[in-house]
C-alpha positions in Angstrom: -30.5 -16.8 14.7 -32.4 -13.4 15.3 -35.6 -13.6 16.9 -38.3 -11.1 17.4 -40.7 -11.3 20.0 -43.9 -8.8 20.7 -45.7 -7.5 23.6 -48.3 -5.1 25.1 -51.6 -6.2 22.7 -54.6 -6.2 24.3 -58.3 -4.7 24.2 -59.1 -1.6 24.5 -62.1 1.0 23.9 -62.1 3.6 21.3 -60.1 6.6 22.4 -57.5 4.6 24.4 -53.9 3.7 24.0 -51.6 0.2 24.1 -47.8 0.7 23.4 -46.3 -2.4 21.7 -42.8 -3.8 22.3 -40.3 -6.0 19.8 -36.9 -7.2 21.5 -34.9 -8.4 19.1 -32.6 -11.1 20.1 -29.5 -12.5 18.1 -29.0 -9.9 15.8 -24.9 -9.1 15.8 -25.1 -5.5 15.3 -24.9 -3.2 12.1 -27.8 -0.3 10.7 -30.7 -2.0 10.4 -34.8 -1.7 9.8 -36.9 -2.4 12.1 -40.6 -2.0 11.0 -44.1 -3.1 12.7 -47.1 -4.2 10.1 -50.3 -5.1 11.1 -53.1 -7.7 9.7 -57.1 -8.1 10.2 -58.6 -11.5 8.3 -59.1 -10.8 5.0 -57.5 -7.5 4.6 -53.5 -7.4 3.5 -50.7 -6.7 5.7 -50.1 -3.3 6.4 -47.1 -1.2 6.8 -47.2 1.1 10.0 -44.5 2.3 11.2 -40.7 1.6 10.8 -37.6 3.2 12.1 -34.0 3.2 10.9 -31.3 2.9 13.5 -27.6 3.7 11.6 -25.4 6.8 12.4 -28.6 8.5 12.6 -32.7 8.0 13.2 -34.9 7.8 10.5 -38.8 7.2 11.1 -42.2 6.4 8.9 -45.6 6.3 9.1 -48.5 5.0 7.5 -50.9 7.8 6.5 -53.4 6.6 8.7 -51.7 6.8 11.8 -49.4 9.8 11.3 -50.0 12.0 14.6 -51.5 8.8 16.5 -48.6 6.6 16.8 -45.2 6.8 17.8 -42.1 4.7 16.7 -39.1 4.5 19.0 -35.8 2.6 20.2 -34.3 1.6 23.2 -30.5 3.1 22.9 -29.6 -0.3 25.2 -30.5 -2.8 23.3 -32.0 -4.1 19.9 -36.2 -2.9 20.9 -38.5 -1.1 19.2 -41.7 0.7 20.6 -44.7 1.5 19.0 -47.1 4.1 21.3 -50.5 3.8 20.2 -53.0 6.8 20.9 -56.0 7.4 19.9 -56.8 4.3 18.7 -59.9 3.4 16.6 -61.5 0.7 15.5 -59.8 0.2 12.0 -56.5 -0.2 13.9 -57.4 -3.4 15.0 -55.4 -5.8 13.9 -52.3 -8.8 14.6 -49.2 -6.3 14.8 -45.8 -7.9 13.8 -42.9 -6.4 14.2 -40.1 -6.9 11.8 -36.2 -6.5 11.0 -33.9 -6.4 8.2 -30.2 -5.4 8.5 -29.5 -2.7 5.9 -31.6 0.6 4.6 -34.5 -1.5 3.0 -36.5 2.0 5.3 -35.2 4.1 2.6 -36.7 4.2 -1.1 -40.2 4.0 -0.3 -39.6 -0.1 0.4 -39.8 0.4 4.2 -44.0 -0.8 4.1 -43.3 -3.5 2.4 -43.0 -6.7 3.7 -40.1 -8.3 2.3 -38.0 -8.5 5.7 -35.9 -11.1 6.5 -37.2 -11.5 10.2 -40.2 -11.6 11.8 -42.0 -12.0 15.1 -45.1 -14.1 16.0 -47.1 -11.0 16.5 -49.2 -9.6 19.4 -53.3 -9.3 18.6 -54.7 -5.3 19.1 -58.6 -5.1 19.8 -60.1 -1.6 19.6 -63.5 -1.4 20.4 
């Protein structure tokens, strides 16, 4: 069973920066999606960022964070990071990081939410 777990949320002041972790767990290998999404009550889930790890690296970005944030892997093992500068109040948000095995990145479908798995999600405060 794959399991996603996040890290790194926290509070922070207009200006700063958090970097957000997903290990993976479970998943037996094989391309694959891995995408983060965030969510403020009463506002829809948003696509952020995802990243395609196959033969070769792919990455996207929400318009709103293109030049902020930073999507990344770890070559070791199943993790994705997401660096977070900048950061302003509208980013605030529960960020969830999710994985489907596959290209579901490509097509325009990677900001969507229809991934198979998904982690519990780690809270981001800007203020």
């Amino acid at each position: 069973q794959v399991q996603l777990v996040e890290s790194g949320g926290g509070s922070v002041q207009a200006g700063g920066s958090l970097r957000l972790s997903c290990v993976a767990s479970g998943y037996s290998g094989g391309p694959y999606c891995m995408a983060w999404f965030r969510q403020d009550p009463g506002k829809e889930r948003e696509g952020v960022a995802a990243i395609f790890i196959g033969r070769r690296t792919n990455t996207w970005y929400a318009d709103s964070v293109k030049g902020r944030f930073t999507i990344s892997k770890d070559n070791a093992k199943i993790t994705s990071y997401l660096q977070m500068n900048t950061l302003k109040p509208e980013d605030t948000g529960m960020y969830s990081c999710a994985l489907e095995p596959g290209g579901r990145c490509y097509g325009g479908s990677w900001s969507r939410p229809g991934y198979g798995y998904w982690g519990q999600g780690t809270q981001v405060t800007v203020s």
